[in-house]
PyMOL commands that place a pseudoatom at each C-alpha (Angstrom):
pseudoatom trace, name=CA, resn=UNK, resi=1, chain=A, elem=C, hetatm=0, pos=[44.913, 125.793, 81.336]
pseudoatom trace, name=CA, resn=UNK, resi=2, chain=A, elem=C, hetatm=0, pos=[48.240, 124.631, 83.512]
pseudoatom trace, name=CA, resn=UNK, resi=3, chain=A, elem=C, hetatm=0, pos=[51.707, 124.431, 81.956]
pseudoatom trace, name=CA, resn=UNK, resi=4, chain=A, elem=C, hetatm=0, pos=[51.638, 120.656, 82.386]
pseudoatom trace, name=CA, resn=UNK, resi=5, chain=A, elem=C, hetatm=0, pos=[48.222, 119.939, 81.202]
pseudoatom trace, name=CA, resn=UNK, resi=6, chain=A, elem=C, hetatm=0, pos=[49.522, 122.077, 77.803]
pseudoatom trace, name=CA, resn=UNK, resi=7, chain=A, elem=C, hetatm=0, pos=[52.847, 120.506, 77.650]
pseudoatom trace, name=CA, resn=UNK, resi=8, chain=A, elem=C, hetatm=0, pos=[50.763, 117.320, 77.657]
pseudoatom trace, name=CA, resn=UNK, resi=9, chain=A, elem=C, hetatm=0, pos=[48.505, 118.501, 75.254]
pseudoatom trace, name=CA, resn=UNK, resi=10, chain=A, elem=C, hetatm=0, pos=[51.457, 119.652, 72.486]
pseudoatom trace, name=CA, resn=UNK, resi=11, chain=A, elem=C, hetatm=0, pos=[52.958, 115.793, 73.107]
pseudoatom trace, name=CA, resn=UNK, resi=12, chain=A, elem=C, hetatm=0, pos=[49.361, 114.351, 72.340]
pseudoatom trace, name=CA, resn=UNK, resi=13, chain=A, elem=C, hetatm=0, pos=[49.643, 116.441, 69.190]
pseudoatom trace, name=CA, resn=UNK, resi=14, chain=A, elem=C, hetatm=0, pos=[52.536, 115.418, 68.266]
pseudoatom trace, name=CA, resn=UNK, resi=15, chain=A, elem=C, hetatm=0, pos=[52.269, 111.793, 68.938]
pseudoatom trace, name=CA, resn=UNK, resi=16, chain=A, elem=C, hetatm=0, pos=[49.223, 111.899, 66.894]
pseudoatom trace, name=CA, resn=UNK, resi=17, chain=A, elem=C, hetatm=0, pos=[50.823, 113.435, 64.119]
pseudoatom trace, name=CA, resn=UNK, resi=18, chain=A, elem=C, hetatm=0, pos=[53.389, 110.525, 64.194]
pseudoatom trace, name=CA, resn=UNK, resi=19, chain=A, elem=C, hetatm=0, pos=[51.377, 108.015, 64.378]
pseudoatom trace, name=CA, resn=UNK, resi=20, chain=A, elem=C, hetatm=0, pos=[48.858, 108.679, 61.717]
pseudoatom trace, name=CA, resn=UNK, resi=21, chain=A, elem=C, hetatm=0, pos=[48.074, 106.103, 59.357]
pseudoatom trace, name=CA, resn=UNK, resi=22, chain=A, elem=C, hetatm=0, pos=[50.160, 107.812, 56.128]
pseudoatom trace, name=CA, resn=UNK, resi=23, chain=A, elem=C, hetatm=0, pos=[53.588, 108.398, 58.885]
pseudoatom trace, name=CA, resn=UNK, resi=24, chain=A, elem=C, hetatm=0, pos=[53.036, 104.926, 59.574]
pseudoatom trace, name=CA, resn=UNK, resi=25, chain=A, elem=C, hetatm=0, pos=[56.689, 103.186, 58.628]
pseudoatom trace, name=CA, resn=UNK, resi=26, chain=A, elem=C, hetatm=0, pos=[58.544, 106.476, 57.741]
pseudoatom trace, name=CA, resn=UNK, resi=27, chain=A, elem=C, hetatm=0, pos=[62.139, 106.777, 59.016]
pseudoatom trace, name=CA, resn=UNK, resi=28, chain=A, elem=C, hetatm=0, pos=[62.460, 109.071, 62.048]
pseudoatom trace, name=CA, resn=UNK, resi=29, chain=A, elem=C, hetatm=0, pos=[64.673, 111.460, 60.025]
pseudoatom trace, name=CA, resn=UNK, resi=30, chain=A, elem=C, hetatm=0, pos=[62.076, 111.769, 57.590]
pseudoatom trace, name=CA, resn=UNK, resi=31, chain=A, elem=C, hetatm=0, pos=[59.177, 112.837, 59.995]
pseudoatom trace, name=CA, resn=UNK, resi=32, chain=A, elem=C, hetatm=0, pos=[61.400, 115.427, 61.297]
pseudoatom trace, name=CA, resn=UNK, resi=33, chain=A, elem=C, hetatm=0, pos=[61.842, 116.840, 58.164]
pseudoatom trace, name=CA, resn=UNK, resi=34, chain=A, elem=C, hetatm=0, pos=[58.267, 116.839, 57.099]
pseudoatom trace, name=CA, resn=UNK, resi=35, chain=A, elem=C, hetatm=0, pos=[57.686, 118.430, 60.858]
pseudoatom trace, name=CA, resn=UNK, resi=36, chain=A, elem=C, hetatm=0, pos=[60.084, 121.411, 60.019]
pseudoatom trace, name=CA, resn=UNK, resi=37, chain=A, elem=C, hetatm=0, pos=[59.042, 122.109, 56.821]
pseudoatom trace, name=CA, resn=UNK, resi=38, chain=A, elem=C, hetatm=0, pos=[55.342, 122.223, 57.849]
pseudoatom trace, name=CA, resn=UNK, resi=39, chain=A, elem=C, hetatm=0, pos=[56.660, 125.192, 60.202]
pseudoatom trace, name=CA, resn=UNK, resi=40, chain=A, elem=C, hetatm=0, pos=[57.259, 126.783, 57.080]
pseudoatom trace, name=CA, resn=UNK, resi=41, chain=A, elem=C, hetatm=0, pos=[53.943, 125.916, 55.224]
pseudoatom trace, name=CA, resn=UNK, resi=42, chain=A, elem=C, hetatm=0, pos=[52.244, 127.265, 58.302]
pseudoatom trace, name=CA, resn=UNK, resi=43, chain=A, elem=C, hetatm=0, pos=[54.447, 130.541, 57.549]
pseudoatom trace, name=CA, resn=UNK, resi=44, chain=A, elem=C, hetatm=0, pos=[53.245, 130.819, 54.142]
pseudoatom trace, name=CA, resn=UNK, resi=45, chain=A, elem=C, hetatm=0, pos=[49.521, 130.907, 55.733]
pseudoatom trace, name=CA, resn=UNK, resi=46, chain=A, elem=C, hetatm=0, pos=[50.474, 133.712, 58.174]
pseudoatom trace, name=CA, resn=UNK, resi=47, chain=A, elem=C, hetatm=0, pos=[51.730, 136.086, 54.843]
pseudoatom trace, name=CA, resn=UNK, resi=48, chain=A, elem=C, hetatm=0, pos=[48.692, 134.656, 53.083]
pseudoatom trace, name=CA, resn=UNK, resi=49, chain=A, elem=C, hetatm=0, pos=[46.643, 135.670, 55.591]
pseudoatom trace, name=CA, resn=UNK, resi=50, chain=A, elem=C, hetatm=0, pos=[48.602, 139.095, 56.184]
pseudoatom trace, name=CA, resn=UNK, resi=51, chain=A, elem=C, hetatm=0, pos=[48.321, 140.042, 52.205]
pseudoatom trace, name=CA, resn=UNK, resi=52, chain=A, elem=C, hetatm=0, pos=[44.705, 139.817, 53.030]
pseudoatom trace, name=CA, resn=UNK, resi=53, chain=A, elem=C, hetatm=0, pos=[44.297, 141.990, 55.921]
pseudoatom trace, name=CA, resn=UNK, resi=54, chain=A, elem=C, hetatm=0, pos=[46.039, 144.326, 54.352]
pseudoatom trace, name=CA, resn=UNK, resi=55, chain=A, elem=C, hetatm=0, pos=[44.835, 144.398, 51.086]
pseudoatom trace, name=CA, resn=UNK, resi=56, chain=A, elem=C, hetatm=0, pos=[48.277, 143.984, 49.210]
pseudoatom trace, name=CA, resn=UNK, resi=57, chain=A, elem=C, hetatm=0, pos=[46.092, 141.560, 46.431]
pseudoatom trace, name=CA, resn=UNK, resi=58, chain=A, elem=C, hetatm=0, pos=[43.774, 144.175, 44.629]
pseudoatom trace, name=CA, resn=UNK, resi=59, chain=A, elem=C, hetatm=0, pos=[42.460, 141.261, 43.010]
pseudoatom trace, name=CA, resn=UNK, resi=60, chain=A, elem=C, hetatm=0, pos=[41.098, 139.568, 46.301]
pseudoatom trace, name=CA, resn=UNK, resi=61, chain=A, elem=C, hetatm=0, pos=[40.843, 143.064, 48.195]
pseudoatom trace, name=CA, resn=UNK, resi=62, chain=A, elem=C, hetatm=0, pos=[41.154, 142.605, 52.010]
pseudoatom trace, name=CA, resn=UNK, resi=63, chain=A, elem=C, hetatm=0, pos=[39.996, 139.076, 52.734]
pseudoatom trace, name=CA, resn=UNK, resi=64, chain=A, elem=C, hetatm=0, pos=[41.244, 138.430, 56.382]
pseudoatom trace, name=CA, resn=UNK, resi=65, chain=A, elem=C, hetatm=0, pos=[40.894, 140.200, 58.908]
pseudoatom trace, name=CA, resn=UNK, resi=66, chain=A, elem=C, hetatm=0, pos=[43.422, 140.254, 62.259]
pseudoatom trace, name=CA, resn=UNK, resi=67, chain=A, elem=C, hetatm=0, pos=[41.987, 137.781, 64.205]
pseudoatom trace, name=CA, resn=UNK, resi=68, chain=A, elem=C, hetatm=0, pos=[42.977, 135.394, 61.065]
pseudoatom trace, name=CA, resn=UNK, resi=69, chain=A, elem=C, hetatm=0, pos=[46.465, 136.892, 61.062]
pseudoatom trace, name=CA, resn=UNK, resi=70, chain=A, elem=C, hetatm=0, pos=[46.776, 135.716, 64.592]
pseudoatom trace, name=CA, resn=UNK, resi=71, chain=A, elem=C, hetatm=0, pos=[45.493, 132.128, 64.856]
pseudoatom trace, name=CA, resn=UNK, resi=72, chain=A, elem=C, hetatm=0, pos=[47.424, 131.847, 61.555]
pseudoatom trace, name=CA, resn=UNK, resi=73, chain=A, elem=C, hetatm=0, pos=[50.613, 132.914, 63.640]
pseudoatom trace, name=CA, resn=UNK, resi=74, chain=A, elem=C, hetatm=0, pos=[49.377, 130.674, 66.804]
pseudoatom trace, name=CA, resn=UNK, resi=75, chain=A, elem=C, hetatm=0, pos=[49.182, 127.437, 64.458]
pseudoatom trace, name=CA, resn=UNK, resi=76, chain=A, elem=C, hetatm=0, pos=[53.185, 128.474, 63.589]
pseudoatom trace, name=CA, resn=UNK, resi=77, chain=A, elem=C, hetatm=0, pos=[53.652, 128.331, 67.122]
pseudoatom trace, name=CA, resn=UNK, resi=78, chain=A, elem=C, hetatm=0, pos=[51.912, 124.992, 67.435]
pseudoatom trace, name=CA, resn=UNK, resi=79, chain=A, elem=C, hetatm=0, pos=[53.245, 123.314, 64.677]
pseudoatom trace, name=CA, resn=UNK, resi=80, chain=A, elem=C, hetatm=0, pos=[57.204, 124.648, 66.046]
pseudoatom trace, name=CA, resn=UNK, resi=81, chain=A, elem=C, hetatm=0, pos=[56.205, 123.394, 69.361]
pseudoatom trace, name=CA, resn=UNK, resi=82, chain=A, elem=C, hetatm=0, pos=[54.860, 119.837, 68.085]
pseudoatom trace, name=CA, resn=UNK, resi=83, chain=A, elem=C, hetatm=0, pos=[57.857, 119.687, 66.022]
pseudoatom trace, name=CA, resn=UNK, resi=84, chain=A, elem=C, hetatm=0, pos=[60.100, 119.710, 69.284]
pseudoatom trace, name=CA, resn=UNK, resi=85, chain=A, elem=C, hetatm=0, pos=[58.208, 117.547, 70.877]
pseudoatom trace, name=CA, resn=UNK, resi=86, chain=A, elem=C, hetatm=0, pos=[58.777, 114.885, 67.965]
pseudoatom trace, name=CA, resn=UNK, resi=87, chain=A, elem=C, hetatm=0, pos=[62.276, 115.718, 68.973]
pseudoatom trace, name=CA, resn=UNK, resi=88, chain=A, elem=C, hetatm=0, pos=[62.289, 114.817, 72.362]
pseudoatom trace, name=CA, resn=UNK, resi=89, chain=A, elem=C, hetatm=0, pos=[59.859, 112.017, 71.607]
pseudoatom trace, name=CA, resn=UNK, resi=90, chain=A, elem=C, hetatm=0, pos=[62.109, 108.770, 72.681]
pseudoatom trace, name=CA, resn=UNK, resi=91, chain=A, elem=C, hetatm=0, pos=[63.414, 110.719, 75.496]
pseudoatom trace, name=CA, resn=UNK, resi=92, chain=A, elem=C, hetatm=0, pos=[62.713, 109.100, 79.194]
pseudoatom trace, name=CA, resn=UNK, resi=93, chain=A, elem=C, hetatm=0, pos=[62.315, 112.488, 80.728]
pseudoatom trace, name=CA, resn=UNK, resi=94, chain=A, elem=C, hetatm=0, pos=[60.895, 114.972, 77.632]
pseudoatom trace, name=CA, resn=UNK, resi=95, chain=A, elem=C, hetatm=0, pos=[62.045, 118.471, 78.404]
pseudoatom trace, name=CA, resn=UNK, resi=96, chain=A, elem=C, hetatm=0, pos=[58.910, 120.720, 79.519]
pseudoatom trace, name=CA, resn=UNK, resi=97, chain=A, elem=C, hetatm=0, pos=[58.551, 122.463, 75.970]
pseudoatom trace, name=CA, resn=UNK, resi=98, chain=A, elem=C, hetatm=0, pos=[56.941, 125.794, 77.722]
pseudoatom trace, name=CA, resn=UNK, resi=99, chain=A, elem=C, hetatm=0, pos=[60.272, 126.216, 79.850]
pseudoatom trace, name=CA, resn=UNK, resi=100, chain=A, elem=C, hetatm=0, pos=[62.100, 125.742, 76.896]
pseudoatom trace, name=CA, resn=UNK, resi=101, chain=A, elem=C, hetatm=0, pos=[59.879, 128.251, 75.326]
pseudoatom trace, name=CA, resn=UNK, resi=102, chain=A, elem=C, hetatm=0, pos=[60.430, 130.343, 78.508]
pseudoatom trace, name=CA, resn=UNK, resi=103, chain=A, elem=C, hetatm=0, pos=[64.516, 130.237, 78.520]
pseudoatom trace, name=CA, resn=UNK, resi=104, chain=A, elem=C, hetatm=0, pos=[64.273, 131.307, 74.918]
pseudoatom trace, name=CA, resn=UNK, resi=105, chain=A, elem=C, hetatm=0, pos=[62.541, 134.243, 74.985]
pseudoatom trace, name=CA, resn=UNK, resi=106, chain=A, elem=C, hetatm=0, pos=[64.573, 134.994, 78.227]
pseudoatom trace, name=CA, resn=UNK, resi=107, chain=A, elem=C, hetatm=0, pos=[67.453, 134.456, 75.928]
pseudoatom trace, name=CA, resn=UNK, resi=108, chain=A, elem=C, hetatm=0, pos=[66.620, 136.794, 73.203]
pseudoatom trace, name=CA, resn=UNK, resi=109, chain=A, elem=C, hetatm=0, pos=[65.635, 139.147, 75.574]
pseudoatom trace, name=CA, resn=UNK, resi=110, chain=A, elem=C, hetatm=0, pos=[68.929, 139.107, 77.072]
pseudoatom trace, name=CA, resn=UNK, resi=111, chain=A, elem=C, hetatm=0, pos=[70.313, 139.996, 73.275]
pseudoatom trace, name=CA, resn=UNK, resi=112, chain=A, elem=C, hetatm=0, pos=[68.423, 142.626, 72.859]
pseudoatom trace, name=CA, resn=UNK, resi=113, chain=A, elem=C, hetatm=0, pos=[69.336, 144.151, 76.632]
pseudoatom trace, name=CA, resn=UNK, resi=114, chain=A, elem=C, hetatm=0, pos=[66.056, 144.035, 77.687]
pseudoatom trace, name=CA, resn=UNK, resi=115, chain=A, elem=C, hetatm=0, pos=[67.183, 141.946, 81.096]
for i in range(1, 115): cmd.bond("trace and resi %d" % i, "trace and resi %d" % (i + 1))
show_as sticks, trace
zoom trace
């Protein structure tokens, strides 16, 4: 899949997300909030999903396996993504979120002296 066809993609998400019938009416402010702090529900699911690859509950034993682990850590992604495209949702020309994605890694890279 292109860059642009996912960028599009992420803002479909996100618009649908917005416009669902129970976001219907809420205050812009408040949708970003619920959008952040479903990053961090989406967290919760990686570790959830991590305490049962590894077997850290003896009560459940190990009851994910790594492939869970990742699309757990993929939805974070998602959901962070979707969350800055709500940002940039009443802007004339959105940012392309992948680029952003792009300089930011490029960024932390550059912390960490890797470039």
């Amino acid at each position: 899949m292109n860059s642009d066809r996912t960028n599009t993609l992420i803002r479909e998400v996100s618009a649908w997300i917005d416009n669902s019938p129970d976001n219907q009416g809420r205050d812009r402010e408040a949708l970003l909030w619920g959008r952040v702090a479903k990053v961090a529900e989406e967290a919760g699911e990686v570790i959830e999903k991590l305490v049962g690859m590894t077997g850290q509950n003896p009560r459940k034993g190990r009851s994910a396996t790594q492939q869970d682990v990742e699309y757990e850590l993929l939805d974070v992604a998602m959901t962070a993504l979707a969350a800055l495209a709500h940002l940039h949702a009443d802007d004339p020309h959105p940012p392309d979120l992948l680029s952003l994605l792009a300089q930011h890694i490029e960024v932390v890279a550059r912390r960490a002296d890797l470039i």
